[in-house]
C-alpha positions in Angstrom: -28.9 -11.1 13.9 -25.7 -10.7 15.5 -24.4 -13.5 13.7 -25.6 -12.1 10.0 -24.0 -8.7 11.1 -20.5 -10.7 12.0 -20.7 -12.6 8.1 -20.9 -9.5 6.7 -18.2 -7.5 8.7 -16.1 -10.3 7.5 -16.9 -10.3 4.0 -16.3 -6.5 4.3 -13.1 -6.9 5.9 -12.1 -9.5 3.2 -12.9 -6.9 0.5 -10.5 -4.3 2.0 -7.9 -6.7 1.4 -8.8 -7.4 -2.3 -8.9 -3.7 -2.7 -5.0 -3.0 -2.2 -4.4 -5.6 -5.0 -6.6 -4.2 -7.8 -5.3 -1.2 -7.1 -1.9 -2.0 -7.6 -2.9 -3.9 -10.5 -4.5 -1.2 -12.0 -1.7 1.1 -11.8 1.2 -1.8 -12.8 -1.1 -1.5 -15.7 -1.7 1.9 -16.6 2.3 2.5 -15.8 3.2 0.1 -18.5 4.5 3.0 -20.9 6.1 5.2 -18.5 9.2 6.8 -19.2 12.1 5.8 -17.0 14.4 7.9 -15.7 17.6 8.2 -13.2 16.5 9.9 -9.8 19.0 11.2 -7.1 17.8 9.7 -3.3 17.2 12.2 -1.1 15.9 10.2 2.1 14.7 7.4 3.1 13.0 6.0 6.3 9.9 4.7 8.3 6.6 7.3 9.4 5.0 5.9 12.4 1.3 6.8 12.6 -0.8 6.7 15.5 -4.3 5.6 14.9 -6.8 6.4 17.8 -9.7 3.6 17.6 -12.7 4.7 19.6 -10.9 7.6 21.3 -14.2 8.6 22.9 -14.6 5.5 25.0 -12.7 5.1 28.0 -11.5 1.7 26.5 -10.1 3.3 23.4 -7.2 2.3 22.2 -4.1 3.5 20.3 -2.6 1.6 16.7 0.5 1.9 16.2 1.0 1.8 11.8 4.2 2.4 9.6 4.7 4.0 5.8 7.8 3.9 4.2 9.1 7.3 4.1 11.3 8.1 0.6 11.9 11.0 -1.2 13.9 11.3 -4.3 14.3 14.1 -7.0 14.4 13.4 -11.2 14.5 15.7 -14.0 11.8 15.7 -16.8 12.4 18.0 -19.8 14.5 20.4 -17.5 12.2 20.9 -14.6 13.0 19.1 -11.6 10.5 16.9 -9.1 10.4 15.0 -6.2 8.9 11.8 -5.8 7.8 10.0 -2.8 6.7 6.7 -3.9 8.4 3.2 -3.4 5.8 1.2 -4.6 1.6 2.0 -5.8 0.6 0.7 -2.6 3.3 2.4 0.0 -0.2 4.5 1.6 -1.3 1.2 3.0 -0.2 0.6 6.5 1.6 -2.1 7.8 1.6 -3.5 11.5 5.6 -3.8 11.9 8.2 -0.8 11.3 10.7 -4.0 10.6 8.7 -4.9 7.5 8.8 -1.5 6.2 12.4 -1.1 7.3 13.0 -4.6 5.0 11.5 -3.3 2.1 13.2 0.0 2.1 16.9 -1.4 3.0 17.8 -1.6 -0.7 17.3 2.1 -1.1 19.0 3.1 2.1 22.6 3.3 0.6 22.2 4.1 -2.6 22.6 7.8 -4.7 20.3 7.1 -7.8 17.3 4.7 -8.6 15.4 4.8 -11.7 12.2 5.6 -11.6 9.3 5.4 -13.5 7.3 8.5 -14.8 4.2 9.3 -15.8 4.0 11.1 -19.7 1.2 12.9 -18.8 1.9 14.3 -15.5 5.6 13.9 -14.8 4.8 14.8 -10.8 3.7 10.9 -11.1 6.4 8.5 -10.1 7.4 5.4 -9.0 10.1 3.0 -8.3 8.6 -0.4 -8.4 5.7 -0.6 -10.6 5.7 -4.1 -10.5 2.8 -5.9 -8.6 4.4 -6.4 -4.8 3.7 -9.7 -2.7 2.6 -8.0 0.3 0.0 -7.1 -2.4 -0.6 -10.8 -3.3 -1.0 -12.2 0.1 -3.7 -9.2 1.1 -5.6 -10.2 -1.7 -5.1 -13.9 -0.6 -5.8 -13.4 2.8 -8.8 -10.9 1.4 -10.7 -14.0 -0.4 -10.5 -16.0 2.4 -12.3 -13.7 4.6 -14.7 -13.1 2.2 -15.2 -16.6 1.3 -15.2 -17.5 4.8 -17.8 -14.8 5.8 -20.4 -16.1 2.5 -20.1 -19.3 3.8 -21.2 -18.6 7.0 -23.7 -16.6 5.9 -25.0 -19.5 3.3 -25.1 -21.6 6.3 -27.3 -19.1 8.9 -29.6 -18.6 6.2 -30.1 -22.5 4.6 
């Protein structure tokens, strides 16, 4: 039993890596006809979260996560927003502040970026709509654990 149970909690971990990618695939998609316009930079920088696992135990323990944190502000038919998104898959976390810090250093000294915005809800934006390789190895690294945890499983149960 405990075996089946670890399978499957790797198959479900696998999944949550797939997921990142067909998100971001399915927004590189839908953005394909957004407009594009010149946004002035407001900030840029890294949001450290703290994630308490199991707080209620006395073995908890404390994850330490970073976003990149960007803000810039664009002009759509005269009424001004402000955007906060690098890429359609900046929510996710990542495990190193220098990774984030890497992927945000091309934005740190510069005034504008163009951005792309949504026609039917200009609040929508984004920089990079592109499909991002941190998105590509998730989904990678996703299969594999999925893969691995079905095999295993095939083999408990044959």
């Amino acid at each position: 039993m405990e075996e089946t149970i670890a399978c499957i909690a790797l198959i479900i971990l696998g999944l949550t890596g797939i997921y990142p990618f067909l998100i971001n695939l399915s927004r590189t998609i839908d953005s394909s006809d957004w407009i594009t316009t010149e946004a002035e930079m407001i900030g840029v920088g890294v949001v450290t979260n703290i994630d308490h696992y199991l707080s209620d135990f006395p073995t908890g323990m404390d994850v330490l996560s970073y976003v990149p944190s960007i803000r810039y502000k664009y002009t759509i038919n005269g009424k001004s927003f402000i955007g906060s998104r690098v890429s359609f898959i900046d929510t996710i976390p990542a495990i190193s502040a220098d990774f984030v810090k890497r992927k945000l250093k091309k934005y740190k000294h510069v005034r504008t970026v163009t951005v792309f915005v949504s026609p039917t809800d200009p609040n929508e934006s984004v920089i990079e709509r592109g499909i991002q390789f941190d998105s590509y190895l998730s989904c990678c690294f996703g299969v594999l654990l999925s893969l691995l945890g079905v095999a295993m499983l095939a083999n408990i149960y044959s």
